[in-house]
N, C-alpha and C positions, 0 to 999 in steps of 0.2 A: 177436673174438679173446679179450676180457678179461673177459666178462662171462656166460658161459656156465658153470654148475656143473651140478651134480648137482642132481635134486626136492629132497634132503633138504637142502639148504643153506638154503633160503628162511625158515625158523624162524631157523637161526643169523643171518641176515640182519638177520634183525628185532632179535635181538640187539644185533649190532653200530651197528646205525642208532640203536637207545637211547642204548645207552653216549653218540653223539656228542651226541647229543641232551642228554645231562646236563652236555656242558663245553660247552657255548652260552656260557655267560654270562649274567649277571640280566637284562644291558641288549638292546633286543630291538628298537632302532629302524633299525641300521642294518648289512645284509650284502653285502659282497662274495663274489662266487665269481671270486680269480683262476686263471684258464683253467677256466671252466663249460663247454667241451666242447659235448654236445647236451642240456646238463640233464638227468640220467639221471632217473628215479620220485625217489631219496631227493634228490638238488638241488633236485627240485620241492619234496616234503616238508618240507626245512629251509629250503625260502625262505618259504612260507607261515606260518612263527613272526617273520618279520620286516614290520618296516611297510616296507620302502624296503631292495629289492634292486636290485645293481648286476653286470653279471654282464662279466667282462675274456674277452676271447681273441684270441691271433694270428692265426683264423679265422674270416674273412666268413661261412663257412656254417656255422658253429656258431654264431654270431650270430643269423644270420638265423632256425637253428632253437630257439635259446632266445626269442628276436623274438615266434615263430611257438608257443610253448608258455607263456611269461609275460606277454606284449601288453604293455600297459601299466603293467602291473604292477611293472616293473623299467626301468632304463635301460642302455642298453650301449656297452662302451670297446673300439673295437677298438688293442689294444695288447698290447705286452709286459712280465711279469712284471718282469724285468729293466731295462726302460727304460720304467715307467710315472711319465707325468706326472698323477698323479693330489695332489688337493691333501695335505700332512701329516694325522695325526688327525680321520679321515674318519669312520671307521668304527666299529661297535662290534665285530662280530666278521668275519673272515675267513678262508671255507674253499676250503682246498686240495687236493681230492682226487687220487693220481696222478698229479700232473704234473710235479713239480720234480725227479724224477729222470730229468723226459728233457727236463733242461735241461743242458747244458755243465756239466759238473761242478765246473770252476774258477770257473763263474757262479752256481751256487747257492747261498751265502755272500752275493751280493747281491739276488740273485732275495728270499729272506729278508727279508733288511733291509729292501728295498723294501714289504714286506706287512707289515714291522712301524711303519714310518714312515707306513702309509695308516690304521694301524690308532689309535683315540685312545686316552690311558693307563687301563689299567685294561682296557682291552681284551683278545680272546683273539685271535690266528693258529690257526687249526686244520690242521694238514697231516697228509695222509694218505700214508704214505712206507714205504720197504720196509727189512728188516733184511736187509743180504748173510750176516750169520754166522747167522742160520737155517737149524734144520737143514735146514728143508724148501726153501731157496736157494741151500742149498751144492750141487746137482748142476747147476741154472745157471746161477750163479757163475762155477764151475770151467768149463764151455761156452764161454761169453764168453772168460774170460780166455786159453783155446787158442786159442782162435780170432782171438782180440787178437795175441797173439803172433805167430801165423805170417800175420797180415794179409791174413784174410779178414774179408769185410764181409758179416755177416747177412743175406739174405733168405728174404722169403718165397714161397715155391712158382712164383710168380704174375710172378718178376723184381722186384715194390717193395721198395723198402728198408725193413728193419727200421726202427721209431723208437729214436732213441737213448733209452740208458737207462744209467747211471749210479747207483748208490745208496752214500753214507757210509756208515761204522759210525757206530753210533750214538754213540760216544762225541765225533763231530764235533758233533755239538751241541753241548755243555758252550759255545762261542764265543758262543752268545747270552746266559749263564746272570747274563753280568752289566747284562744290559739287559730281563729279562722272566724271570719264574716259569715255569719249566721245567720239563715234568713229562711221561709217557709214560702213553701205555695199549694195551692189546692190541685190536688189531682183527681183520684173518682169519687164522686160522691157517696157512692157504695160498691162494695164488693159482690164478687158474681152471684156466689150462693144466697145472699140476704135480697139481691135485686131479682134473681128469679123465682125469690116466695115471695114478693110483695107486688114487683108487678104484672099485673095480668093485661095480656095482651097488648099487638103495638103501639095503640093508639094513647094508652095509658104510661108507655112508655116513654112515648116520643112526647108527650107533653113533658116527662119526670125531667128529661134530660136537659130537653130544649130550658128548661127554668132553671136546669144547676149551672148551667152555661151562661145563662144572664145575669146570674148572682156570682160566679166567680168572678167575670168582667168586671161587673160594678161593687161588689163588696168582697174583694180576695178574702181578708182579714177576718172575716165572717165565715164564708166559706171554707178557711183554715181551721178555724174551731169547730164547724159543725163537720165538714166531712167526713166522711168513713178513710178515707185516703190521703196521705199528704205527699208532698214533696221535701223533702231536705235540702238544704242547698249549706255546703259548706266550705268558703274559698280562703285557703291557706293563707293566712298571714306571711308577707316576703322575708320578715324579720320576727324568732319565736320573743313570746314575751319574756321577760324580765322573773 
C-alpha cells in the first residue's frame, strides 16, 4: 500500500536515504529501529553502518521477518514504543520510520519521550513523520476529517481496517525543544498513494522529482513546510534542563 511509486522515484530515493544517512550521528556503535516493521532495503542499509542493532516491534512476524533478514546480526524486543522497558541511554542513535503517527495521538508525546530516554546524551532520535499542512496532505487531511465527523471508520476494499493514522502540526514539536536540538528536514515530497493518482506517467514523474530535489538543495526550509514528508531530527541534550 505505502511502498509503491512510480520508476522515476528510485533516484529521488536514493536521495533521500543520503540526506538521513548524514544525521546519523558520528557515534556508530549502537541502533535501535523502534517499530522495524519487516526491515524494508534502506533499514537493512542503515543497519549495516552500526556495530550492534537492535530492532523493537509490537509484531512477532515482523520480528521474525527481521530475525529471518539480520540473523544474528541484531537482537530483538518484542515490545511497545510506548511501554518499553528498555534500559535509559542505550543507545546512540534511534530510527523511526512511519510509525508514530499510527500511534494514539494523545500517546505520542510519550511514545517520544520513551526513544529519547533509550537514547544516551549527545545522541540523535531520527523520526520519520508526515506534515498534515502539506499541500500535498491537505486533500487527505480533509478525507479523514469528513469522514471523523460523521463517524465512519476507514476501510479498505477487502473489510480490514484502515491503520490508524494521526499526524501533529509541526509546530507540536517545539515540546521537546528544551530536552534535545531540534531541527527538521525534507524527505518525500509526497507519499506513495497521492504520487500514483497524480502522476501520470514517467516522463511526468521524472520532471516532479528531479524539481523536489532542486528545491530541497537550495530552499530545505521551504521544502520543510511544503512537503508531504518530513524528517525529525532530535539530538539529546548531554546535560537535562533545569
Amino acid at each position: 500500500l505505502f511502498r509503491s511509486f512510480p520508476k522515476a522515484h528510485a533516484r529521488y530515493a536514493e536521495l533521500v536515504l543520503n540526506r538521513v544517512y548524514g544525521r546519523l550521528g558520528a557515534e556508530r556503535q549502537s541502533l535501535l529501529f523502534a517499530g522495524c516493521g519487516d526491515m524494508p532495503d534502506n533499514h537493512m542499509r542503515i543497519a549495516q553502518l552500526f556495530q550492534n542493532v537492535t530492532c523493537m516491534d509490537i509484531s512477532t512476524r515482523a520480528l521474525d521477518i527481521a530475525r529471518h533478514k539480520l540473523g544474528r546480526g541484531g537482537s530483538y524486543v518484542h515490545e511497545s514504543i510506548v511501554n518499553t522497558t528498555l534500559p535509559d541511554n542505550l543507545f546512540d542513535t534511534v530510527y523511526c520510520a512511519h510509525v508514530l503517527f499510527h500511534i494514539n495521538k494523545d500517546e505520542q508525546e510519550t511514545a517520544v519521550r520513551q526513544l529519547l530516554r533509550v537514547t544516551k546524551p549527545g545522541g540523535r532520535v531520527i523520526i520519520s513523520y508526515v506534515n498534515p499542512n502539506s499541500l500535498f496532505a491537505i486533500p487527505g487531511e480533509s478525507v479523514r476529517r469528513v469522514k471523523s465527523w460523521r463517524g465512519r471508520a476507514r476501510q479498505r476494499p477487502d473489510a480490514v481496517p484502515a491503520l490508524y493514522y494521526f499526524a501533529h502540526r509541526l509546530d507540536w514539536w517545539q515540546r521537546f525543544a528544551d530536552d534535545c536540538k531540534l531541527s527538521f528536514v525534507p524527505s518525500e515530497i509526497i507519499a506513495g498513494r497521492p504520487g500514483r493518482a497524480m502522476l501520470r506517467g514517467d516522463r511526468m514523474a521524472s520532471i516532479f522529482y528531479e524539481w523536489a530535489a532542486w528545491l530541497e538543495t537550495r530552499a530545505p526550509y521551504v521544502a520543510v513546510r511544503l512537503w508531504q514528508c518530513v524528517v525529525v531530527i532530535l539530538e539529546k541534550k548531554s546535560e537535562p534542563s533545569a
